[in-house]
Phi, psi and omega in degrees: 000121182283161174313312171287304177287010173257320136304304169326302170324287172335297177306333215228002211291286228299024244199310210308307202287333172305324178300321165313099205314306218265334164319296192296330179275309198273345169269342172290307170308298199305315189294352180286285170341301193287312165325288180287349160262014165280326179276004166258352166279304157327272207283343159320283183303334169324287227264348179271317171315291167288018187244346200212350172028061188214169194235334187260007194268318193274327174264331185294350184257352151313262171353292179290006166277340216249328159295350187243310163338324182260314172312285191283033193274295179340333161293292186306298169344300183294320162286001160278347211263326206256298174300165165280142189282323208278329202262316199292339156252030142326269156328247224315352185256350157265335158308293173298344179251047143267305169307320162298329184299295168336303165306281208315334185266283202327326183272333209291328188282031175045007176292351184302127161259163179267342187264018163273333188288342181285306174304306207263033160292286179323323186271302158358295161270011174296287190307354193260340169275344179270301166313322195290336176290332179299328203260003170276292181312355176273344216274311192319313214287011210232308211232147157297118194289012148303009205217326149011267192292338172288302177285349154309309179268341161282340171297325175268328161333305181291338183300308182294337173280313171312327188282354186270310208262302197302330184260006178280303190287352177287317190282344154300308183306322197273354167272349179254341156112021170221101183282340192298311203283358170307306170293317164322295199302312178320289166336305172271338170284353145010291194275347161297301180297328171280013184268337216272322205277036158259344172271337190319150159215125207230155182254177202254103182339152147282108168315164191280145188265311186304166168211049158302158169253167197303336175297329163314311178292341182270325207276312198280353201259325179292306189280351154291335186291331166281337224236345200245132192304321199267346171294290179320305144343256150001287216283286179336295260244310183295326209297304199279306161337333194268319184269000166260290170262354172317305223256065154268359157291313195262019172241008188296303161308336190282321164302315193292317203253313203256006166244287176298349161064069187251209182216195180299356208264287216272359151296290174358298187296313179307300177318278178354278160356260195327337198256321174292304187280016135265008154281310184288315176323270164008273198299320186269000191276004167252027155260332183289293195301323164316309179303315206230332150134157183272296173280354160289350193278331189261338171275342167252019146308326176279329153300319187279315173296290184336277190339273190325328152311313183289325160308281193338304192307294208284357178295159201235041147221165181301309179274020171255314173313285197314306192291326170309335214272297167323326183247355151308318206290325183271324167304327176283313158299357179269333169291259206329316181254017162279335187265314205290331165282000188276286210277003173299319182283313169294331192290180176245148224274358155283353171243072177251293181307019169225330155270000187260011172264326185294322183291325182294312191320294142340258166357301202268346183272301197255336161306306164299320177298330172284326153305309166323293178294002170251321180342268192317318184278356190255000162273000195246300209259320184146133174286340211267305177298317180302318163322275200292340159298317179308306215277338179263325182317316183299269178350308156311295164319329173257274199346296180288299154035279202306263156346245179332292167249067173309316146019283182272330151335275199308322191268005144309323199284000000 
């Protein structure tokens, strides 16, 4: 390989998992999938936000989407471990779009609450914990593991690009005087998802040789997770993350209407931000990591987000919060996919949907619990204070890491 193709290579790595027919099916869909459900989160937290002009209301429907996503992943896991992934995320992407259907009759019938939007929240996110470890556990099977961290960052890229696009059309419906169609558009990008994973052609797993029963199976899936150093890791490392700078996601509305004192246009925007600058993030960090190495790239991720936190936090106009918004958006990302690639790579690949349910779990479990506890307090003392505090707490936290179990570091690389 000459030298110019070898930067072309590079410039392009990140890119790389698209050629892949069954990649390509499942990332195209997810980002249609991902539009509308962006545009049902955005309009949730509005319409819960402008009905309770509270912060902590904005954060309890975080929480019910995102708690039962971490309780029940450890489930789902084992039945991914066991089931065809593909048939089991069927049912669940028709489970979900019955919950959407639902919110959707519920607002068209003016009947909307914030604790009815909190229940079929809640279930909504049952179903999506029980489904996520099969389709997090799918991504090897799609992509060559030279390729791993590129599908991965492109997998947040699509997430995050849904977040670009989903609060520009949540905030035109909702400018047009309608959350019902916000939830509709959801409801029906479903329906994407269930044409591609009928198309997929996928070879065929080895059925599993155990006939353990599921308690069994949660136990073994649980002590790999422990046992293997760079998993433990991880699991530590999201665990803090989660409690700390995560639920500056779930207060982003509450920034928007109840600090900037703004309507739905600048949540939208503020969502937005956040969604460009982890789309951009997405495409360089696996040039960056090429460069420079995958793991000097995830210890100074840890640096970079608090600061972007702390920007955030400390800005005094609406439009300084977005730009500060733009480089959270990249930062978080490059944490969320270096470490979700250490266990993509580490787990073995018969338990990987049982130990990466588990990494969810730690996830899904302590964001919402972070949230709840920054809600309330950000109602007391300042959401601006409440930030740029997530952001020194993280910072604290990995320093001492550093200093104490230096270790827990190393087994990242």
């Amino acid at each position: 390989m000459t030298a110019g193709t070898a930067k072309t290579a590079t410039r392009w790595a990140g890119l790389a998992p698209l050629k892949h027919r069954n990649y390509a099916l499942v990332w195209g869909a997810g980002l249609v999938s991902n539009v509308g459900t962006w545009m049902e989160t955005v309009a949730v937290g509005d319409l819960v936000a402008d009905q309770t002009g509270e912060a902590g209301w904005t954060a309890l429907v975080a929480a019910a989407a995102f708690l039962p996503m971490g309780l029940l992943g450890p489930l789902g896991g084992a039945f991914a471990d066991r089931l065809d992934r593909r048939r089991m995320l069927v049912w669940m992407t028709v489970l979900q779009m019955a919950c959407a259907i639902a919110l959707t009759a519920l607002s068209f019938s003016g009947n909307v609450s914030p604790g009815a939007v909190v229940v079929v929240v809640f279930v909504a996110g049952c179903v999506a914990g029980v489904g996520f470890p099969a389709y997090a556990a799918m991504l090897p099977d799609l992509v060559p593991p030279d390729q791993l961290l590129a599908g991965m960052s492109l997998s947040q890229a699509q997430w995050n690009l849904g977040r670009v696009l989903g609060p520009a059309l949540a905030g035109l419906a909702i400018a047009l005087g309608s959350y019902t169609a916000a939830f509709a558009v959801n409801a029906l990008s479903f329906a994407v998802m269930l044409v591609a994973l009928q198309a997929l052609r996928l070879e065929a797993r080895p059925k599993p040789t155990d006939n353990d029963p599921l308690w069994t199976r949660l136990r073994i899936g649980a002590r790999a997770a422990r046992d293997e150093p760079g998993v433990r890791s991880a699991i530590l490392l999201i665990s803090v993350v989660a409690l700390t700078a995560s639920p500056f996601i779930a207060l982003i509305p509450a920034m928007a209407r109840v600090r900037f004192g703004g309507d739905s246009s600048l949540t939208s925007q503020f969502v937005t931000a956040q969604g460009i600058g982890a789309v951009a993030g997405a495409i360089i960090l696996p040039q960056l990591a090429e460069r420079f190495g995958r793991y000097r790239m995830l210890l100074a991720s840890f640096a970079l987000l608090p600061g972007a936190l702390v920007l955030y936090g400390v800005a005094p106009t609406a439009l300084l919060a977005t730009v500060a918004l733009v480089a959270v958006g990249a930062s978080y990302m490059f944490v969320f996919s270096g470490i979700g690639t250490v266990v993509q790579l580490r787990a073995p690949a018969e338990l990987r949907a049982r130990v990466l349910s588990f990494y969810f779990l730690a996830l899904g479990v302590l964001y919402p619990v972070g949230a709840t506890l920054q809600g309330p307090i950000a109602d007391r003392i300042g959401l601006g204070v409440v930030t740029a505090g997530s952001g020194l707490a993280l910072l604290g936290a990995i320093a001492l890491l550093w200093l104490v179990r230096p270790q827990r570091l190393a087994a990242l690389a």
